[in-house]
N, C-alpha and C positions, 0 to 999 in steps of 0.2 A: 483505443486501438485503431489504426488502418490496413490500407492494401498494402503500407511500408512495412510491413511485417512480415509480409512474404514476398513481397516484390520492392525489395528498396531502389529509389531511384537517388537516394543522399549517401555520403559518405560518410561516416563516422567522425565525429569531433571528437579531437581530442587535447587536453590541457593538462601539462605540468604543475598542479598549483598549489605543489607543497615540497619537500625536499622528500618526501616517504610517499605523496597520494600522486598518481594520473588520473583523472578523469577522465573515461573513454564513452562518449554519450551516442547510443546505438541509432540508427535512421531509421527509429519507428514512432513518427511523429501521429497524434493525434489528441482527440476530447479526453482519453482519461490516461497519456501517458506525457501531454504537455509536451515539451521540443522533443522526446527521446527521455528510454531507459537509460540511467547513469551508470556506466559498469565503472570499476575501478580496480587500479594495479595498487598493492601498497606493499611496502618494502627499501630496503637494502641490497648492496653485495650484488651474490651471480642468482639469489632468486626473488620471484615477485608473489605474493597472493593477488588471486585474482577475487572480486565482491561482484557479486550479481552479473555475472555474465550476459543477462538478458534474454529475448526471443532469440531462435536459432537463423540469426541470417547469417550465412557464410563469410561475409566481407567485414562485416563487423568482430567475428571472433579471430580472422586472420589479422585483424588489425591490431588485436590485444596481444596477440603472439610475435604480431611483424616488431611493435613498443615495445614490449619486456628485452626483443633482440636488441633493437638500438639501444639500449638504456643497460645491456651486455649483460641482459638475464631471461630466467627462464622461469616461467608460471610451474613453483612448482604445488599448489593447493587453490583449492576455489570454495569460497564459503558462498551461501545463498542466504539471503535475508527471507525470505517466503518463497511461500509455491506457485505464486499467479505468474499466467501465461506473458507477461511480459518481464520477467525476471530468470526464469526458471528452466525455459528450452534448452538454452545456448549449453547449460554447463555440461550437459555429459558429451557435447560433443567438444568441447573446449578441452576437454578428458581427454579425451581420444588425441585430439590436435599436440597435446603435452606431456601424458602422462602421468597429470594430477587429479589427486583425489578429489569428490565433492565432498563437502562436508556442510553439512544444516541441523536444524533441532531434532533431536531424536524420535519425535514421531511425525517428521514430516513421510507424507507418503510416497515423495518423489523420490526418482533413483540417486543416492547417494552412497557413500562408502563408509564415511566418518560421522558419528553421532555426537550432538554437543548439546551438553545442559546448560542449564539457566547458572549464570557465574563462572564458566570454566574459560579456562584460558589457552589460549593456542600462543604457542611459540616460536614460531618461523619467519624465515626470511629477514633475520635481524628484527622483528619486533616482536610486541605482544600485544594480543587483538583478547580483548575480553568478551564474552557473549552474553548477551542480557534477553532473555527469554519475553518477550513484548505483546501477545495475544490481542485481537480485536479483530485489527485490519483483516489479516488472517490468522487461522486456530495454530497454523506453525511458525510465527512470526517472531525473528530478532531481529536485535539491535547487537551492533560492535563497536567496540570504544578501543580503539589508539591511545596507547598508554605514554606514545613517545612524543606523541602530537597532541593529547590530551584533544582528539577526533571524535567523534561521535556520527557513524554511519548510521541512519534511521531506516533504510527501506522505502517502504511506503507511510511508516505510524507518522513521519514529517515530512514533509516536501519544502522545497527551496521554493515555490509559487503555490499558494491557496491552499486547500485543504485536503485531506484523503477522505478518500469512501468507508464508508463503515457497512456491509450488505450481508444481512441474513442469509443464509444460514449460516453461513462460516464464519462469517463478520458477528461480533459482538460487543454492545456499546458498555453494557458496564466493563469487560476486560479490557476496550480498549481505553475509558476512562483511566480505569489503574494502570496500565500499562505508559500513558501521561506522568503520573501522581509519580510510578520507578524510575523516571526517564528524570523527572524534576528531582527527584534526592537522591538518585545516584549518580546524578553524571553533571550535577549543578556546576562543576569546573572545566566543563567542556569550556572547548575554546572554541570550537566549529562544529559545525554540523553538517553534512553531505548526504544530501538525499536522496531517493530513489530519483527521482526527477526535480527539473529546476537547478539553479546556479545554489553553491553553497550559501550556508549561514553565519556572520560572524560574532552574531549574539543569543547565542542556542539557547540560556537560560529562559531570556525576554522570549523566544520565540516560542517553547516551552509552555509558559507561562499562557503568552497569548492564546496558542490551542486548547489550552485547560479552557478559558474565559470565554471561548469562539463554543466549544460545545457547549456550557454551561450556559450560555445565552440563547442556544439553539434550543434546548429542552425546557429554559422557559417561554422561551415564543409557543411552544407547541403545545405546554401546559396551562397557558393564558386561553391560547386560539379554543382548546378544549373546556377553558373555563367558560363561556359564551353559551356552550352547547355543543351535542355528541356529534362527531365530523369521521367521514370517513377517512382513508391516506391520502388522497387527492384533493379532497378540498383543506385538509390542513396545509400541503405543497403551494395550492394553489393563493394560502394566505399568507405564509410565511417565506418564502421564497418568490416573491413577485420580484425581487434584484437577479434573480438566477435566470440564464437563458433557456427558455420553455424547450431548447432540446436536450437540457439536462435534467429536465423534471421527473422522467425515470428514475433515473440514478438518487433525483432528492430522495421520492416517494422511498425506496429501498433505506435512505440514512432515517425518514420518520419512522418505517419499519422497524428498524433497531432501538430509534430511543422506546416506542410503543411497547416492542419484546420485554425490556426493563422494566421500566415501569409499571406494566405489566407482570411480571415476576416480582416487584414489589410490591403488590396491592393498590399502587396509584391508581390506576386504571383498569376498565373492564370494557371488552365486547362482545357484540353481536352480531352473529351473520345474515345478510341480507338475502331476502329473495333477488334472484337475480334482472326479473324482470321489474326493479327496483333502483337498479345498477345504469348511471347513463353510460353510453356508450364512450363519452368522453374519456370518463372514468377508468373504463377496459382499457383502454387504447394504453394511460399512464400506466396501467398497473401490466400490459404484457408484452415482450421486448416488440415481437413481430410486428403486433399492430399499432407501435409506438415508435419501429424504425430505425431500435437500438439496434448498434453493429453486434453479429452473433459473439465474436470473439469479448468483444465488450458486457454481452450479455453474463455470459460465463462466469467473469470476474466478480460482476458482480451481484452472482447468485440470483438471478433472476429466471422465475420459471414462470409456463402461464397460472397465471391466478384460477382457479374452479369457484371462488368465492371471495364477496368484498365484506367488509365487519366494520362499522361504525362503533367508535371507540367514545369511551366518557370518563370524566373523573370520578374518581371513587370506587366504591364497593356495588358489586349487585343492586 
């Protein structure tokens, strides 16, 4: 996240780059939302659905409404793929601006109007947008598949550059593993994919594929690093992510948090909590946003509180 969030000094990009999708990419550039949130128009005829509207900057949502005009339509529904703050603002004032409904997963907790299960299909604006119920990233998280485009809108679970966050609490890595495994057999005939952020994909299976391989290599560097000897979250960050830039190490610390959780809930792993005058201060610093410099909005997203305690983790049982 940035100050582009509530203070945008960019414009809104926007690209035509399908006969049914716009891509309307919002001026809130930053570390964990890469050039801009990707909002999108899809549709036919005199109406458009609107996807992930974004954070609420004013210029950005007159902008999805100025597009649907030249293009001699009107936003008449807006889906949300999850509830983080960079997705989620915009839409009920994009409501107001049009007089469409939100609609997201049925127990999202944000204000929406329309409830959608895992497989149900929406029918508007000349297409049909399928909803595939996705958990990990976040506990309210889909995906929407373009039946006419054979599309696949991911949200946050894929990105068109790098990889997404996985952060406790909300974040969870075994769902969001499976929610990978749904994403590979149901939608293996995607032809694209459009992500929350980042330029699209034009080999979704491969790329699919590749994030399944990209976590599964993650959790064994971390179960190797742990083979050595009991590490706390920092120093496993500090061994397996030495390619990452040390202002991301928060953010990692929160993704070992998650495979730990797992793992952890499978019996792989056990720990222990540390006195604290035990605890270097280096340490504190990774594991609490303030004294590590993470943006507060950024904090949020990715479920990060201060730590009260550090637990050195080991393989196996008691």
């Amino acid at each position: 996240m940035s100050e582009a969030e509530t203070s945008p000094n960019l414009p809104s990009v926007v690209d035509n780059i399908s006969p049914l999708v716009t891509r309307l990419r919002a001026p809130n550039p930053g570390p964990m939302t890469l050039t801009g949130t990707n909002s999108y128009l899809v549709g036919s005829g005199p109406e458009r659905i609107a996807i992930d509207p974004g954070p609420k900057i004013e210029s950005h949502l007159q902008t999805m409404v100025a597009e649907a005009a030249r293009q001699k339509a009107t936003i008449s529904l807006i889906l949300v793929t999850h509830g983080h703050p960079d997705h989620v603002p915009g839409a009920a004032r994009l409501g107001e601006l049009t007089g469409a409904s939100v609609a997201a997963y049925h127990a999202a907790t944000f204000p929406h109007q329309i409830d959608l299960e895992d497989n149900q299909q929406v029918q508007q604006a000349g297409v049909t947008i399928i909803a595939a119920f996705t958990p990990g990233h976040a506990v309210d998280h889909l995906c929407y598949y373009l039946k006419e485009e054979s599309a696949l809108f991911t949200g946050d679970n894929i990105l068109g550059t790098g990889t997404t966050i996985v952060a406790p609490p909300k974040g969870d890595m075994a769902h969001y593993m499976s929610s990978l495994r749904i994403l590979e057999e149901k939608f293996a005939q995607a032809k694209v994919i459009y992500g929350g952020h980042g330029p699209e994909i034009t080999q979704p299976l491969a790329k699919i594929q590749e994030y399944i391989k990209h976590r599964l290599a993650r959790q064994a560097q971390l179960t190797a690093a742990l083979a050595t000897g009991p590490k706390t979250i920092p120093q496993i960050v500090e061994q397996i992510y030495q390619d990452v830039d040390r202002r991301m190490w928060p953010a990692a610390a929160r993704q070992v948090l998650a495979y730990l959780v797992m793992l952890e809930a499978e019996g792989q792993v056990t720990a222990q909590t540390l006195p604290i005058e035990e605890v270097a201060a280096t340490d504190l610093a990774m594991l609490n946003p303030e004294a590590a410099g993470v943006d507060p909005v950024a904090a949020a997203e990715l479920g990060i509180s201060s730590q009260a305690e550090v637990r050195r983790y080991k393989l196996g049982q008691p």
